[in-house]
DOKE-162276 format. One record per residue (C-alpha): residue number from 1; residue in one letter; x, y, z. Coordinates in pm, 1 decimal, decimal comma, padded with zeros to 6 digits, always signed. Example, Ala and Ser with C-alpha at 12.3 -4.5 7.8 and 13.67 -1.06 7.14 Angstrom:
2
> n|res|px|py|pz
> 1|A|+01230,0|-00450,0|+00780,0
> 2|S|+01367,0|-00106,0|+00714,0
END
This chain:
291
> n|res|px|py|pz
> 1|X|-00807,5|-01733,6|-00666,4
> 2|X|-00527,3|-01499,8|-00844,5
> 3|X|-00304,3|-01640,1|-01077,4
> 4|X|-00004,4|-01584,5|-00846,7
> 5|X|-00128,9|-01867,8|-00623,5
> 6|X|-00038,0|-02164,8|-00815,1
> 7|X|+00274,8|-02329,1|-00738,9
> 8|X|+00561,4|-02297,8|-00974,8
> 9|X|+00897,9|-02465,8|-00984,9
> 10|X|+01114,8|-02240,6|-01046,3
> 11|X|+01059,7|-02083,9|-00746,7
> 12|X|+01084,1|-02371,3|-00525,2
> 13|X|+00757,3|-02461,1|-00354,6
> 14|X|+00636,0|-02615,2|-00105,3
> 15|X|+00256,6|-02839,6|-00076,6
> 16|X|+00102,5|-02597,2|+00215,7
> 17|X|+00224,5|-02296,3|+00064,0
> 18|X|+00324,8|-02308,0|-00290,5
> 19|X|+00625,3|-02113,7|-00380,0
> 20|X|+00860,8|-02081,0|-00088,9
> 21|X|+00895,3|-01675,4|-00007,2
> 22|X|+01214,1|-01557,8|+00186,5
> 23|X|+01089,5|-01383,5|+00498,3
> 24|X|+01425,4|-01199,5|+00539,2
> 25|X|+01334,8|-00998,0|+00256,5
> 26|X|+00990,1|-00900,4|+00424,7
> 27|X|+00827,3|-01118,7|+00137,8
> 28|X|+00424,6|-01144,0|+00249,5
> 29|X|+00210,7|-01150,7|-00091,1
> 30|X|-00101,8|-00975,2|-00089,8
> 31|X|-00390,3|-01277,9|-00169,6
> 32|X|-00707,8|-01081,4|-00108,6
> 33|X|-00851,1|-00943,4|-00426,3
> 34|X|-01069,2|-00744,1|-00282,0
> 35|X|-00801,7|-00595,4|-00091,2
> 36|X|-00600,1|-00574,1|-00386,6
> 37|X|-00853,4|-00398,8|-00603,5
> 38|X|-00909,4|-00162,5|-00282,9
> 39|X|-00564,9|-00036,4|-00309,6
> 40|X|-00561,8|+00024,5|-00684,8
> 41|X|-00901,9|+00224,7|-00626,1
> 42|X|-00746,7|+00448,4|-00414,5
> 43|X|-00481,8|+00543,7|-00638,5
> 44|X|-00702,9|+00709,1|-00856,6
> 45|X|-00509,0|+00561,8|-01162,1
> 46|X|-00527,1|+00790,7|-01482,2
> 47|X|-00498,3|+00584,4|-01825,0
> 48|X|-00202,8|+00831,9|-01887,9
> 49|X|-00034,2|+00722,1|-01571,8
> 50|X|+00319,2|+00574,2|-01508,4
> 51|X|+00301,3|+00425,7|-01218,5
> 52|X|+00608,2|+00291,7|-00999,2
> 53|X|+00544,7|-00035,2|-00775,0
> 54|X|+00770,9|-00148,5|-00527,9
> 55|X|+00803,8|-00531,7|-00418,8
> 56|X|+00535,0|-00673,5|-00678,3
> 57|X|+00592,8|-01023,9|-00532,1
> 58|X|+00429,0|-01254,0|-00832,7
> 59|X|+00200,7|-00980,4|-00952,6
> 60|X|-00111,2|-00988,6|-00751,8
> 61|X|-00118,9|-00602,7|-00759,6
> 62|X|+00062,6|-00527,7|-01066,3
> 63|X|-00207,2|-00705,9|-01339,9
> 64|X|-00441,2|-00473,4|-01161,3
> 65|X|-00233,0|-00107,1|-01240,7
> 66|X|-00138,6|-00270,5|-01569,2
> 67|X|-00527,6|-00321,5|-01668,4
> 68|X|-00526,3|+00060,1|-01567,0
> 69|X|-00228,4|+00267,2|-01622,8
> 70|X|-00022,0|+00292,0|-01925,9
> 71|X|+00299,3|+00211,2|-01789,0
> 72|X|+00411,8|+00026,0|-01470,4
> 73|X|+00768,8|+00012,1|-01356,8
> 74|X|+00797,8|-00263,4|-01022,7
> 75|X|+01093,1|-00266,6|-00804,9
> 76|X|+01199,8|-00595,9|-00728,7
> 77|X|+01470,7|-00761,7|-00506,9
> 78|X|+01420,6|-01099,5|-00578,2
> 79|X|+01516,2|-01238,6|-00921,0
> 80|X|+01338,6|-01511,3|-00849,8
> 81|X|+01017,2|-01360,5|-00824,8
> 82|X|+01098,1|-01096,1|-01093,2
> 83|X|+01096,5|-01448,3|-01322,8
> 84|X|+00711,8|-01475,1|-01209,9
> 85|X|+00588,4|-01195,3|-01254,0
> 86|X|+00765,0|-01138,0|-01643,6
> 87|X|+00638,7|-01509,8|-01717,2
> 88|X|+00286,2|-01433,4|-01578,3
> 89|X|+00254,2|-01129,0|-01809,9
> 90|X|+00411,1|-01308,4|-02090,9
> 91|X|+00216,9|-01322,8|-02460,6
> 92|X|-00054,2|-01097,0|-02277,0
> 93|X|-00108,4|-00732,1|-02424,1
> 94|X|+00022,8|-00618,1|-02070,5
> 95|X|+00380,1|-00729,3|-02152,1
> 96|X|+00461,5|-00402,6|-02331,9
> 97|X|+00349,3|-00217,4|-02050,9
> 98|X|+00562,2|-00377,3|-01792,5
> 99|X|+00902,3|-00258,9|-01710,2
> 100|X|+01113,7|-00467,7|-01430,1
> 101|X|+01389,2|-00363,1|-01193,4
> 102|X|+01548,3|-00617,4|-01016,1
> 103|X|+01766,6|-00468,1|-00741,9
> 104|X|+01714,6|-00319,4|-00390,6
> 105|X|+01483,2|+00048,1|-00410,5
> 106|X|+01691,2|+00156,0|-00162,1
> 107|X|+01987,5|+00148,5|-00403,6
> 108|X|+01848,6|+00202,4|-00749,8
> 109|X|+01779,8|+00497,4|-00951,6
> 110|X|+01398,4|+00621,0|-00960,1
> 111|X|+01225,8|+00671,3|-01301,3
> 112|X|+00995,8|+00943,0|-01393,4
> 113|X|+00658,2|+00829,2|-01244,2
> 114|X|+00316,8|+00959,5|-01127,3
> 115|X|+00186,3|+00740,9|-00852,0
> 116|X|+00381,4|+00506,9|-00631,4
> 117|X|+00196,9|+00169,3|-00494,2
> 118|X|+00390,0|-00066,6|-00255,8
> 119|X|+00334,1|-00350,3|-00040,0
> 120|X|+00647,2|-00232,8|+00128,0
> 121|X|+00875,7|-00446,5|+00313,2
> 122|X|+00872,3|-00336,3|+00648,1
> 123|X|+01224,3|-00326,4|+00711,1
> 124|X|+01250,6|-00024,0|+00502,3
> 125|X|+00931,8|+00146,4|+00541,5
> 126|X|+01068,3|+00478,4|+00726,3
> 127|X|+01346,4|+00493,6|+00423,8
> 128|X|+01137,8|+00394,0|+00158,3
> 129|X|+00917,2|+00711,5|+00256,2
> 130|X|+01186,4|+00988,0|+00263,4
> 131|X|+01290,0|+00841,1|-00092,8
> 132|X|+00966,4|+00904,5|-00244,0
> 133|X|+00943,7|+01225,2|-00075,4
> 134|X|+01280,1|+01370,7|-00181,5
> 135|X|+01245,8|+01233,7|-00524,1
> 136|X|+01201,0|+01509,6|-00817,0
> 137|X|+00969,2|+01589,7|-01002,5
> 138|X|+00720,9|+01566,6|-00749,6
> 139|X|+00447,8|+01264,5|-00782,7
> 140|X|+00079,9|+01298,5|-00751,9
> 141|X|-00001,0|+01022,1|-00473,5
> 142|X|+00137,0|+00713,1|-00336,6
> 143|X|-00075,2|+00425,0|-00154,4
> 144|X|+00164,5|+00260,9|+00045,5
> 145|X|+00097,3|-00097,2|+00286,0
> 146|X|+00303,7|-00030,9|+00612,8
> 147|X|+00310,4|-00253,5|+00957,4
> 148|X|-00031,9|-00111,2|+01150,9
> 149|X|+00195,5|+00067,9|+01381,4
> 150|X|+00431,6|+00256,3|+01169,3
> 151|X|+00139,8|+00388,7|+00931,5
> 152|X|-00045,4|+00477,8|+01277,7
> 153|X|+00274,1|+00702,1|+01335,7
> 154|X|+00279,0|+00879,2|+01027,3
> 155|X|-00064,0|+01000,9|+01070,3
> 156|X|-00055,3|+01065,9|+01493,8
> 157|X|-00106,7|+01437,3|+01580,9
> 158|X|+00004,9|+01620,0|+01850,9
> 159|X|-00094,1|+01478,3|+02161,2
> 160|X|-00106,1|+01129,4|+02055,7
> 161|X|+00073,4|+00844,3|+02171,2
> 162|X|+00247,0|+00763,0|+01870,1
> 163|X|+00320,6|+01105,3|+01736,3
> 164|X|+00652,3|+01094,0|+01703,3
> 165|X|+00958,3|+01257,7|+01509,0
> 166|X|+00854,5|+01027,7|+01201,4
> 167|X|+00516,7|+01199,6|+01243,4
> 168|X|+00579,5|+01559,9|+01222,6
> 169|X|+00859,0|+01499,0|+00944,5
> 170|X|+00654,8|+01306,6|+00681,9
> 171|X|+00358,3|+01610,2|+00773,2
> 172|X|+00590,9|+01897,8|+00682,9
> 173|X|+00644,7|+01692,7|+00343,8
> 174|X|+00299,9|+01534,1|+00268,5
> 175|X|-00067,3|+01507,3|+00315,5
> 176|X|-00086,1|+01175,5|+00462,9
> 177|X|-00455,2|+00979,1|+00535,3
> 178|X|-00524,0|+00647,2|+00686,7
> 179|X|-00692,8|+00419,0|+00414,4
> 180|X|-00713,0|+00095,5|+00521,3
> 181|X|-00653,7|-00173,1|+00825,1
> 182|X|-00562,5|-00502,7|+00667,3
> 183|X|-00530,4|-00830,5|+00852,1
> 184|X|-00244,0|-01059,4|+00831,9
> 185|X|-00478,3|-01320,5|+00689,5
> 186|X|-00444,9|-01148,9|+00370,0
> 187|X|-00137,7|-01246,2|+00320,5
> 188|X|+00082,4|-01529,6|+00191,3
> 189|X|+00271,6|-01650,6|+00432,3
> 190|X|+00133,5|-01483,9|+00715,9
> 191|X|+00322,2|-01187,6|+00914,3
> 192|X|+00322,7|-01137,4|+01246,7
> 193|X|+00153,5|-00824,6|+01256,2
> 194|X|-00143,1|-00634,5|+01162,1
> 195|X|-00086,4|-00418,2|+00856,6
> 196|X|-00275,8|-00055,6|+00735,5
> 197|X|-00282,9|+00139,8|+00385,7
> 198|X|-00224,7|+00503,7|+00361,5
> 199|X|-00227,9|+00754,3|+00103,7
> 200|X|+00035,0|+00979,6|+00097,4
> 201|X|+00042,3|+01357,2|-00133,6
> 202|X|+00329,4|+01533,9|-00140,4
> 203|X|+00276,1|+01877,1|-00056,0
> 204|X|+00337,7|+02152,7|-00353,2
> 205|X|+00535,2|+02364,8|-00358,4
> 206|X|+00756,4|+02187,4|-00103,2
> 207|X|+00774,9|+02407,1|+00215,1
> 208|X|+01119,8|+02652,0|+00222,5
> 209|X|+01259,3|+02485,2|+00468,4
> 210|X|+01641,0|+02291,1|+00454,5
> 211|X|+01496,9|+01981,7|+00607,2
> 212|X|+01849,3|+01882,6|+00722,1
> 213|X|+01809,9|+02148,2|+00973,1
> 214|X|+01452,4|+02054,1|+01065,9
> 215|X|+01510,9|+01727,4|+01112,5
> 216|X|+01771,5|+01822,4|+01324,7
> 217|X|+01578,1|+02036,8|+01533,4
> 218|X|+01321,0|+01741,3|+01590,3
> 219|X|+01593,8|+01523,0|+01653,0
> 220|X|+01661,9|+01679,5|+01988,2
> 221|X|+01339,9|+01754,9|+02069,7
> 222|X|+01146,6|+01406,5|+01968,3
> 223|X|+01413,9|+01214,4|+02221,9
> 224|X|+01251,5|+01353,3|+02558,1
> 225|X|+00877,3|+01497,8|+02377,3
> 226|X|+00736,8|+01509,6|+02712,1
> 227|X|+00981,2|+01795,7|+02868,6
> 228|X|+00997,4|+02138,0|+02789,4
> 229|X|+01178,9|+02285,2|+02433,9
> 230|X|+01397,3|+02458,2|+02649,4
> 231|X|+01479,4|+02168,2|+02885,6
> 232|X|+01556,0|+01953,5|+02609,7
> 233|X|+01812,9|+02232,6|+02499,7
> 234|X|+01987,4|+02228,3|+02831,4
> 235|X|+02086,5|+01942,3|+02817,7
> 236|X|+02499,7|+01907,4|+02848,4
> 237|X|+02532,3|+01647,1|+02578,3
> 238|X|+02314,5|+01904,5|+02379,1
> 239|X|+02457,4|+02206,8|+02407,6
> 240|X|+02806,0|+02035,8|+02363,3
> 241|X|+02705,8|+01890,1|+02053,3
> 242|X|+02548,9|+02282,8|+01940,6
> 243|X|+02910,2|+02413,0|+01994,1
> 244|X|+03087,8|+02182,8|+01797,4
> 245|X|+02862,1|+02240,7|+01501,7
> 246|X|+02871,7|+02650,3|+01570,8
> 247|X|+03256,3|+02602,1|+01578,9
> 248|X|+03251,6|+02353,0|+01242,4
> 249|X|+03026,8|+02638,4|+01043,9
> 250|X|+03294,7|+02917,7|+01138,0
> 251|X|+03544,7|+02716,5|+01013,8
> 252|X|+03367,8|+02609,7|+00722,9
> 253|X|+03273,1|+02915,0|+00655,1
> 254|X|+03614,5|+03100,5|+00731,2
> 255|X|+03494,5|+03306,0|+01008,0
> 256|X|+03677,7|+03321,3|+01393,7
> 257|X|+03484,3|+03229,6|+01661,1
> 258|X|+03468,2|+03519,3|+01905,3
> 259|X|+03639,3|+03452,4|+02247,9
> 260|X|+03324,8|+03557,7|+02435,6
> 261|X|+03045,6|+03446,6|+02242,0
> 262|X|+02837,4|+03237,6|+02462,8
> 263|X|+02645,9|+02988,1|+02248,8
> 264|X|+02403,8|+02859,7|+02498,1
> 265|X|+02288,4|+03213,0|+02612,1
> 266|X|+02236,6|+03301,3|+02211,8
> 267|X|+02008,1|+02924,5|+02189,3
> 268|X|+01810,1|+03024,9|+02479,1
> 269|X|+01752,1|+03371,2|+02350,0
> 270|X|+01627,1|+03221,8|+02009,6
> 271|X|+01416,9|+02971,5|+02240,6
> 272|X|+01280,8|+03329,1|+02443,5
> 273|X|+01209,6|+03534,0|+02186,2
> 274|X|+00997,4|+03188,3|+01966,6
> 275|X|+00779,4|+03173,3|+02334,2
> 276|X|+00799,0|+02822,7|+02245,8
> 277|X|+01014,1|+02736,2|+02557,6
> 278|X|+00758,7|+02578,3|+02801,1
> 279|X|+00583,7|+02393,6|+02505,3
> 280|X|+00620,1|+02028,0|+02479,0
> 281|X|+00706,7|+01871,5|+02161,1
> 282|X|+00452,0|+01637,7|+02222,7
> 283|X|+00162,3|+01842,7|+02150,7
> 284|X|+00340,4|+02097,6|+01931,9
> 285|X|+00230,8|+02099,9|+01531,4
> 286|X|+00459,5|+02207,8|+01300,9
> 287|X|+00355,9|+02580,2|+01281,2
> 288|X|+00521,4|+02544,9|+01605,9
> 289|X|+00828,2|+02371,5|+01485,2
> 290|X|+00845,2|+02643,7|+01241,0
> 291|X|+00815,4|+02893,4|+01474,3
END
């Protein structure tokens, strides 16, 4: 049984459980070691290797990267558990290898780091992704636990059910691959859903693309992916909103809008001349989108 099982009193505990874990915070340790060992194999850890962890819990993960890496920076919310996992690693010759954050990832300021591993709360998992993915300099790979559904999304292709705006986005960014299924037996307490690895490599070079815009683009096409590209640009609300933003660059820009320039006739010419307009986004790739 890991370490991180027994009971400690600093954390509060409780006889059927042992220390009491605050479900608000998504707060499900990982108890499996041969899940756990599964997930640091997949990393592909270097012994030159920094490697960032997000939501350690009491450790169950980390000892593994430390016994692998030679530095490991975790991410943690909860002081209380931060406490843990410093006094588990206390008087070991992991200490000096062990670097603790205690604040929300969302919020803090990444390190330098090569691989990212994360038993990620799933309140933040779509968020948690675009952060690693715009971070610079570029990582080599993360291995990331998500809820079964979400990391189904991020690798769906065209034509699947669950391919999806998140889908094509994290694509144009990354290399992603479907590890793992893990069953909420694993963990400590229990979810209430099924949960799946995935290894994610950022492509490089990025692609040239302002992903503002892209994401844009899917934004309006991803919210009726069953119609046609140009259907979903007809819409009114659509079209309105594509003014306003034409009118808002002019002015940005210092430029008059001409009197006569007809914005949805020059969208539907773009949308002519791409021959995308009778595609549906839900079986276009993004060569299509980029198209």
């Amino acid at each position: 049984m890991p370490k991180a099982e027994k009971t400690t009193s600093h954390l509060g505990t409780s006889k059927s459980t042992g220390p009491l874990f605050d479900k608000t915070l998504g707060q499900h340790i990982l108890k499996n070691p041969l899940v756990v060992n599964g997930i640091v194999e997949k990393a592909l850890l270097k012994p030159t290797d920094t490697v960032l962890e997000v939501g350690p819990g009491t450790g169950n993960v980390t000892v593994k990267i430390l016994e692998k890496a030679k530095k490991t920076i975790v991410v943690e919310m909860d002081p209380r558990l931060a406490a843990e996992l410093s006094k588990r690693v206390q008087g070991t010759p992991e200490q000096r290898k062990l670097e603790i954050i205690v604040g929300d990832f969302l919020k803090v300021d990444l390190p330098y780091f090569d691989v990212c591993i994360s038993n990620t709360p799933y309140q933040i998992s779509s968020p948690l992704v675009f952060k690693l993915l715009q971070h610079r300099p570029l990582w080599r790979c993360a291995v990331l636990m998500f809820q079964r559904e979400f990391a189904l999304r991020l690798v769906a292709k065209p034509g699947d059910e669950l391919y999806c705006r998140l889908s094509a986005n994290v694509q144009l960014l990354a290399k992603v691959e479907h590890i793992m299924k893990v069953g909420k037996n694993n963990f400590r307490p229990p979810p209430q859903v099924e949960s799946s690895v995935v290894r994610i490599e950022p492509r490089y070079p990025p692609p040239p693309v302002d992903f503002d815009e892209w994401d844009g683009l899917l934004r309006i096409l991803f919210v009726r992916k069953n119609k046609t590209v140009a259907a979903n640009f007809k819409v009114t609300s659509v079209m309105e909103m594509l003014e306003h933003n034409y009118k808002t660059y002019c002015s940005l820009n210092g430029r008059d809008v001409p009197m006569d320039f007809d914005v949805k006739k020059a969208v539907m010419d773009v949308i002519d001349a791409s021959e995308m307009g009778e595609q549906r986004p839900a079986k276009m790739d993004n060569d299509d989108f980029l198209k």
